[in-house]
C-alpha positions as CSV (number, residue, x, y, z in Angstrom):
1,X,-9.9,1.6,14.4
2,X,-8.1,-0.6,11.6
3,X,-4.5,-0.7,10.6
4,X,-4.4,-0.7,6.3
5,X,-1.9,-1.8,4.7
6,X,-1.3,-1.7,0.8
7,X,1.3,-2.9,-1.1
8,X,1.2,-1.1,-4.6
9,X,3.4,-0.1,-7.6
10,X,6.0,2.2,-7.1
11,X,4.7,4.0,-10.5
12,X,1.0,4.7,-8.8
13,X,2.2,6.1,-5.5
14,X,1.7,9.5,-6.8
15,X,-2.4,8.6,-8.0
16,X,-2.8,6.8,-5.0
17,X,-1.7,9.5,-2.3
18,X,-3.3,12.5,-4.5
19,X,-6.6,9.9,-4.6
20,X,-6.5,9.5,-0.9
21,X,-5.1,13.6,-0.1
22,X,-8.7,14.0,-2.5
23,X,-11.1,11.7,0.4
24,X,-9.5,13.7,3.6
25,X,-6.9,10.5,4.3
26,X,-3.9,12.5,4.8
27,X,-2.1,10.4,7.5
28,X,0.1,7.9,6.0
29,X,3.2,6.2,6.0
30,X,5.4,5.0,3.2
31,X,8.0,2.7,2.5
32,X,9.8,1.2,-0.3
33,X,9.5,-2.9,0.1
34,X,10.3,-5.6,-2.2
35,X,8.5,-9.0,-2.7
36,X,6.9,-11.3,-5.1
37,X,3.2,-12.6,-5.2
38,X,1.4,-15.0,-7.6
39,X,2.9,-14.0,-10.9
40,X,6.5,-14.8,-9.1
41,X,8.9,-12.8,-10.3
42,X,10.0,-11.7,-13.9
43,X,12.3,-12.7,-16.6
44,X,14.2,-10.0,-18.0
45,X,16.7,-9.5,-21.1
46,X,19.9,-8.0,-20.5
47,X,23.0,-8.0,-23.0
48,X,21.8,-11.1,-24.5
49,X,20.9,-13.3,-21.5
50,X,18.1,-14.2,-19.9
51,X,17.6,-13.0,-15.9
52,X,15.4,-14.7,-13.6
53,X,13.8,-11.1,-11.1
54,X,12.1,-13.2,-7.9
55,X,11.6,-10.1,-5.8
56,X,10.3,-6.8,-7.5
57,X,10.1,-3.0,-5.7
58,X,6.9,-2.3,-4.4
59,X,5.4,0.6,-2.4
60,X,3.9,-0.1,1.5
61,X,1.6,2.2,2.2
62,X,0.0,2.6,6.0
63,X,-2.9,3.9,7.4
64,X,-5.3,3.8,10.4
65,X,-8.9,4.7,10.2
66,X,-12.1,4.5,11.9
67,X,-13.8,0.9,11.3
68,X,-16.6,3.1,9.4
69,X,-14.2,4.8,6.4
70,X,-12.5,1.5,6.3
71,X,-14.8,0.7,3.0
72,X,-14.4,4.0,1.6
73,X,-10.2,4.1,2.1
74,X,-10.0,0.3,0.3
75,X,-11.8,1.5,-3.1
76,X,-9.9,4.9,-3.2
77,X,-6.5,2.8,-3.1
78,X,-8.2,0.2,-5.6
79,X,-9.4,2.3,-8.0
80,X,-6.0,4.1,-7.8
81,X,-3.5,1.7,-8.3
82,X,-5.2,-0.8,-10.8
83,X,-3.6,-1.3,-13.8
84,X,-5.3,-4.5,-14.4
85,X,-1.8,-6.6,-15.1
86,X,-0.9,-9.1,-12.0
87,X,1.4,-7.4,-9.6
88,X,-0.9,-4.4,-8.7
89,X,-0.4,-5.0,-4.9
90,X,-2.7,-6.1,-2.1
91,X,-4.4,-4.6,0.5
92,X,-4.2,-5.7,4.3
93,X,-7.2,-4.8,7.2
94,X,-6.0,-5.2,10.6
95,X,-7.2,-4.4,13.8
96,X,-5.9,-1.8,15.8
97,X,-6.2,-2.3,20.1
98,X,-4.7,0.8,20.9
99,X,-3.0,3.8,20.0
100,X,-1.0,6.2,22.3
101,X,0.3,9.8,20.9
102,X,4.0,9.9,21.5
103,X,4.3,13.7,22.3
104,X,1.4,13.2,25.0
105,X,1.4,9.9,26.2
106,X,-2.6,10.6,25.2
107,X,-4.7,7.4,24.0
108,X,-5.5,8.2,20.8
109,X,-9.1,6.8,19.2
């Protein structure tokens, strides 16, 4: 199983989850982060002056699958969350040891 991670722009959350609801990945978790990546922040005009934005909202959005829809799950969040400008977000793989099911102390795989 792999842990994915993708950090996206709040204004495609609702493409991405209906995109992902659409390929049967219906287990998630979300989260509001902020955070700046190559394009380093924005410059914004307000009342005349000129403000310096290092750390912008983004959107986290978590997921484990099985190691075989891993490929399928990264182009579904790709294709739904490009914009083509810098800052469309990242996505993270990471392995996954172990799961256990809260409610039933079962090992989930």
């Amino acid at each position: 199983m792999m842990k994915v991670e993708a950090i996206i722009r709040p204004e495609r959350l609702d493409l991405v989850k209906t995109a992902l609801e659409a390929k049967g990945f219906v287990g998630m978790t979300v989260g509001e982060v902020t955070g700046r990546g190559e394009q380093k922040g924005i410059k914004l005009q307000f009342r005349g002056r000129t403000m310096d934005v290092d750390l912008l909202p983004k959107i986290r959005i978590e997921l484990i699958v099985k190691d075989e829809r891993v490929d399928d799950l990264i182009n579904t969040i790709t294709t739904a969350a490009r914009t083509g400008r810098p800052g469309d977000g990242r996505i993270f793989v990471i392995p996954v040891v172990r799961s256990v099911r809260v409610r039933t102390g079962e090992e989930v795989m």
